[in-house]
C-alpha positions in Angstrom: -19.3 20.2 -10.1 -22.1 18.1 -10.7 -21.8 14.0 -9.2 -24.4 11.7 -10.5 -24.0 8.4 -7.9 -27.3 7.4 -8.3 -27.9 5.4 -11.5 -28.1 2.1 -11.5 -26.3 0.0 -14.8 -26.7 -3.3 -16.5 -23.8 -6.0 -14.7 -23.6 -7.5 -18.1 -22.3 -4.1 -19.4 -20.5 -2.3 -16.4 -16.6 -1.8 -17.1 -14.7 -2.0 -14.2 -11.1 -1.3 -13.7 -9.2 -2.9 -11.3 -6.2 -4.7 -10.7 -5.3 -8.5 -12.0 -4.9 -9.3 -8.0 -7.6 -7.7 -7.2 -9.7 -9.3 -10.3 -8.3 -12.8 -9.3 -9.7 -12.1 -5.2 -12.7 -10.3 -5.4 -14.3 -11.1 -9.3 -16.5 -13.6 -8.2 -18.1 -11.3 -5.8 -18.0 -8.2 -8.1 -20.2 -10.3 -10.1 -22.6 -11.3 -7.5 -23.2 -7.7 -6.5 -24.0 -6.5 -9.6 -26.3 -9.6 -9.9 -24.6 -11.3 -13.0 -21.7 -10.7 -15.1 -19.5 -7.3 -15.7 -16.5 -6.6 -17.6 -13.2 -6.2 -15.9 -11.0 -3.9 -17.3 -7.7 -4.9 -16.5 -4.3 -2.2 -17.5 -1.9 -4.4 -19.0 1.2 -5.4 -16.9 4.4 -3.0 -17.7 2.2 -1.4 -20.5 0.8 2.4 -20.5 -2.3 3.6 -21.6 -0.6 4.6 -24.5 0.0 0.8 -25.1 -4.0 -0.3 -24.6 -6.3 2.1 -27.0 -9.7 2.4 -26.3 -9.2 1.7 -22.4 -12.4 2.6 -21.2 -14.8 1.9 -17.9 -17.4 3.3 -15.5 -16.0 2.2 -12.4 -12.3 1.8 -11.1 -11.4 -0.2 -8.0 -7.9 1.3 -6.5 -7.0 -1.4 -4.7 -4.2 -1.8 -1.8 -1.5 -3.3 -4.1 -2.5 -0.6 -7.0 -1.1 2.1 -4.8 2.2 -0.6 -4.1 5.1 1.1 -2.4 4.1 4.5 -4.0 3.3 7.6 -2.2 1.2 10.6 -2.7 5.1 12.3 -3.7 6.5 10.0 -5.6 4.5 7.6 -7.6 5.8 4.1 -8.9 5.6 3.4 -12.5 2.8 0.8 -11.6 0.8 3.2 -10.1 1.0 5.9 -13.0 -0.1 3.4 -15.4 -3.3 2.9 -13.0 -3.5 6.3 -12.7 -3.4 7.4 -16.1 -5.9 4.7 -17.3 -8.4 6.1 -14.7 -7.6 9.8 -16.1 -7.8 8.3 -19.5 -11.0 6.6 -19.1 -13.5 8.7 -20.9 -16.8 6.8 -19.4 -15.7 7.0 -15.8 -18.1 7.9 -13.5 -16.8 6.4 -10.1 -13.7 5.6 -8.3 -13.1 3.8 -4.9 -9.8 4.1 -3.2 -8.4 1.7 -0.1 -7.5 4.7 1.0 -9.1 6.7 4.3 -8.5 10.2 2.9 -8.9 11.1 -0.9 -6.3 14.0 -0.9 -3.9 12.1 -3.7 -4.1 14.9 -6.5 -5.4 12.1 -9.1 -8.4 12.1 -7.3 -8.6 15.6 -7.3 -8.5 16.1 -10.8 -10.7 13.4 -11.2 -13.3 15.2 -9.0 -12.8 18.3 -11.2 -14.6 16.4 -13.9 -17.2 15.1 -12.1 -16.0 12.0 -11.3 -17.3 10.5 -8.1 -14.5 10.0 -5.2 -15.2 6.9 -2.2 -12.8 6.3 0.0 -12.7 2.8 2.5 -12.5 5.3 5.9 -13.3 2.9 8.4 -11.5 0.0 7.3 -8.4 0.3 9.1 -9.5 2.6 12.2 -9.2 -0.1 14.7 -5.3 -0.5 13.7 -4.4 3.0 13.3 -6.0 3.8 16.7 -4.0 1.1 18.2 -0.6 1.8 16.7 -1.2 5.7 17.7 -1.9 4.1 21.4 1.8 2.0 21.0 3.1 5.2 20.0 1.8 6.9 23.1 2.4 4.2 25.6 5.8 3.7 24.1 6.9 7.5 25.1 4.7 7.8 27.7 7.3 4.8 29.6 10.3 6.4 27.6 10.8 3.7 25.7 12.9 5.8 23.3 15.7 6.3 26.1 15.6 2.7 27.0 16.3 1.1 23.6 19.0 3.5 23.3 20.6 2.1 26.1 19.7 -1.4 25.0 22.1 -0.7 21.6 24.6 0.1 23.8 24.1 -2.8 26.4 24.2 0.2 28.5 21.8 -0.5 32.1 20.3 2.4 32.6 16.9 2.4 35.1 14.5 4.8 34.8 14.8 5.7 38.7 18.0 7.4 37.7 16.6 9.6 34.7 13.4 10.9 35.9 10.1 8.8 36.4 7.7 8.6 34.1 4.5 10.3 34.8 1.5 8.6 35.2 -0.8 9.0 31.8 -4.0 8.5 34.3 -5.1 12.6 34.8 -3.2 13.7 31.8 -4.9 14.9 29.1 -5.2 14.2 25.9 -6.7 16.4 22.7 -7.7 14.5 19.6 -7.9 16.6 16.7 -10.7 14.9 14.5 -13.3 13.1 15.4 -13.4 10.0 12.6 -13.5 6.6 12.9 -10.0 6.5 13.7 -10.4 9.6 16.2 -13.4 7.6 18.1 -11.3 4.6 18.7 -8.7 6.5 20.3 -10.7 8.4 22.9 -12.4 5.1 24.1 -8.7 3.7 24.5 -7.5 6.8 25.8 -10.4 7.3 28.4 -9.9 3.6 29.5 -6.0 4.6 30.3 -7.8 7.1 33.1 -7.0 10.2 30.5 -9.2 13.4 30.3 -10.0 13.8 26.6 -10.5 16.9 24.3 -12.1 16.5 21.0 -11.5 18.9 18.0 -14.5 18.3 15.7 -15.6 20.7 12.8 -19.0 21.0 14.6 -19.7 22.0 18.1 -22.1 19.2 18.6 -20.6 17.5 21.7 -18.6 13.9 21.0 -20.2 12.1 23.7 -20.1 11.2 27.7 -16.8 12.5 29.3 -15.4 14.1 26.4 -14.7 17.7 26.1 -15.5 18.7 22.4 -14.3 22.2 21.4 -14.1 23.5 17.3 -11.5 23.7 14.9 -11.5 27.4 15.7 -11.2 26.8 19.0 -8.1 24.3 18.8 -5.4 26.6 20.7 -7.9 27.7 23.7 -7.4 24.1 24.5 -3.6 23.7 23.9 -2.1 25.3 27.1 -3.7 21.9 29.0 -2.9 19.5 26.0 -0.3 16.9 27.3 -0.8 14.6 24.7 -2.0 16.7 21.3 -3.2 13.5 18.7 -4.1 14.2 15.4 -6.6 11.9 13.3 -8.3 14.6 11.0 -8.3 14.3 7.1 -5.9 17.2 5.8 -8.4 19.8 3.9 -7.6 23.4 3.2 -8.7 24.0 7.2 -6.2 21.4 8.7 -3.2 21.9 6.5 -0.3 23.9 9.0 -2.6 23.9 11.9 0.1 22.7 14.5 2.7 25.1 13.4 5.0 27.4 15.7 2.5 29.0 17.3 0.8 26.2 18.2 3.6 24.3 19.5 4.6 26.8 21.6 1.1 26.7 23.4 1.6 23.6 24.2 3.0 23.0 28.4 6.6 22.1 28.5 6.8 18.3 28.5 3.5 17.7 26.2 4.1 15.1 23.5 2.5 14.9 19.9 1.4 11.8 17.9 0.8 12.2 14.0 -1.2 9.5 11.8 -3.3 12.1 9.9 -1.4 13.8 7.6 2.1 14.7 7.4 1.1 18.7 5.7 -0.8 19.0 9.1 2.4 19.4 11.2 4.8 22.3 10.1 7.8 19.9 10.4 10.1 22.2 10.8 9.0 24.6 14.0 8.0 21.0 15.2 11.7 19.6 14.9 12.8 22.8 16.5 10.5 22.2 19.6 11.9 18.7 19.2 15.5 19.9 19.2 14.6 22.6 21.7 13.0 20.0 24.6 10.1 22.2 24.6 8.6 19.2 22.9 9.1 16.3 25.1 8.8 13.6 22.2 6.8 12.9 19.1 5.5 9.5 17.5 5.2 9.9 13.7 4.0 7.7 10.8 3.2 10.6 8.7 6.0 13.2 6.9 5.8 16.5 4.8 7.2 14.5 2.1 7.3 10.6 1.8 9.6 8.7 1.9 11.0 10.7 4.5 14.0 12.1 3.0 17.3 9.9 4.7 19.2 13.5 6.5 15.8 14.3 8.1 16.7 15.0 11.8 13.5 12.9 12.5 15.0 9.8 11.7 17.7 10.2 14.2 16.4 13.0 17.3 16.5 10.8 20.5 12.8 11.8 21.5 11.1 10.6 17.6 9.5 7.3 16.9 9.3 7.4 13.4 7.4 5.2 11.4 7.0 4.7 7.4 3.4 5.4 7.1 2.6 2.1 8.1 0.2 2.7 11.5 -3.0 0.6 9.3 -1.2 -2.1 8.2 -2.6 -5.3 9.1 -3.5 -8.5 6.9 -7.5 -8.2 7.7 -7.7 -4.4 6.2 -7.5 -5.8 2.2 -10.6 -7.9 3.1 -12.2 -4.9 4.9 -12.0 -2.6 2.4 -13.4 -4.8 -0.3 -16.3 -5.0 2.0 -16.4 -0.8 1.6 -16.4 -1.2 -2.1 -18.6 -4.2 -2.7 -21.2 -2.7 -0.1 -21.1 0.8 -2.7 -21.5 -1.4 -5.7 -24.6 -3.2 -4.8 -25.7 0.6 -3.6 -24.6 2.1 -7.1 -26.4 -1.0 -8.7 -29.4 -0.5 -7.1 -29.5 3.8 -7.2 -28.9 4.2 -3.4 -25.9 6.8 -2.1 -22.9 5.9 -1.4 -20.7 5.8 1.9 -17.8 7.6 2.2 -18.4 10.1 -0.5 -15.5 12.9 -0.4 -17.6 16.3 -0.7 
């Protein structure tokens, strides 16, 4: 596959597609990046391509409220129609996605025809990190337990359950060593927690981290009390925690998921769950989303479960734009771009 994301194009004639909300926010400073004017392509509201011939554009901007309520399983009918027009879109060279991972299969296919694929990793790292913090703090002090007992205006002190242990000395392993990944060790190591890092390269992560392979991910296991996984899910990531992996892990470790849901084998990992080899799990990622409603994980006493929703926050939107208006004054200008999926 051949990517050409280095030749610059007259503003005045640059097709853009991209979202009326997105046209009404950011339009004025599409233009300015591109030093003039451009022409927004815009799929008409409740229409299919079939409904707007000719629908053409070099560039498509897939904003936040593009992708909607949608997910990679099930996709709205507002989405499709954005999809399709990207698909349809003969002249289409580039496409930036809000997105920190590209693994959606429209973007697939359109990297099959040489289409370039950016993503806005970085963006929401900050508030991913933290929520996958909440998530371990929140089982960490059994938190779980408690709000049971809160439901049932039950009092129930910890002193008559078992303590919690104290996270200082524990350790942690962080599979995948993105933005997202980076934050978390630096909150981690400030908790007093001995980090691992699982990177694709051996190339150490940095002062007091431990930095170990892919390959090497279950040498480190048997010591993992916390196993967190941040890593994009690629043909090396998909089923990496399965069984086998689980069951390396000491009795009482805990897991924390905001990667990918195809990264987990969900059901050897409710089965640890169910079993108590697995002492709890915080989840805002799923095999198939929405989470389907007789999932066990929705109602197993040690889950926090989440709807995909650890990088919310009202400052990510303007973040992202940031991501793509910095790659379109680099595409204008004929320099590379960030966050190119290889």
């Amino acid at each position: 596959m051949s990517v050409n994301t280095n030749q610059p194009a007259a503003a005045q004639s640059l097709r853009i597609l991209l979202s009326e909300q997105a046209l009404q926010q950011y339009g004025t400073q599409i233009g300015e990046a591109l030093g003039g004017a451009f022409v927004p392509v815009v799929v008409p509201s409740g229409q299919g391509t079939n409904d707007a011939p000719g629908l053409d554009a070099d560039i498509a901007f897939v904003s936040r409220d593009v992708t909607g309520l949608s997910t990679k399983h099930e996709i709205l009918p507002a989405t499709r129609r954005f999809y399709d027009a990207m698909l349809a879109s003969p002249g289409l060279r580039w496409a930036h996605t809000h997105s920190a991972g590209a693994d959606r299969v429209v973007f697939g296919e359109l990297r099959a025809r040489g289409v370039a694929v950016t993503t806005s990793s970085g963006a929401n790292a900050g508030v991913v990190a933290q929520t996958a913090l909440a998530g371990v703090l929140a089982l960490a002090r059994h938190f779980p337990q408690m709000l049971a007992a809160q439901r049932e205006s039950r009092w129930a002190p910890l002193i008559g359950s078992g303590l919690p242990r104290d996270l200082a000395g524990q350790t942690a392993t962080i599979v995948g060593w993105g933005p997202i990944g980076q934050w978390l060790g630096r909150l981690l190591q400030v908790l007093g927690l001995n980090v691992i890092v699982v990177r694709q390269g051996a190339v150490p992560a940095g002062p007091g981290y431990e930095t170990v392979t892919f390959d090497a991910v279950r040498d480190v296991l048997p010591r993992t009390d916390w196993l967190l996984l941040a890593c994009p899910l690629t043909a090396q990531t998909r089923g990496l925690v399965d069984a086998a992996a689980l069951a390396l892990l000491p009795a009482g470790a805990r897991l924390v998921n905001v990667s990918r849901g195809e990264v987990v084998d969900e059901g050897a990992l409710i089965e640890a769950l169910r079993g108590g080899r697995l002492a709890g799990a915080y989840l805002d990622v799923f095999a198939h989303e929405p989470l389907p409603a007789d999932s066990p994980l929705w109602t197993l006493p040690n889950v926090i479960a989440t709807p995909h929703s650890a990088g919310f926050s009202d400052g990510n939107a303007g973040r992202v734009a940031g991501i793509f208006l910095d790659n379109l004054r680099r595409w204008y200008v004929g320099e590379g771009l960030r966050n190119l999926v290889a």
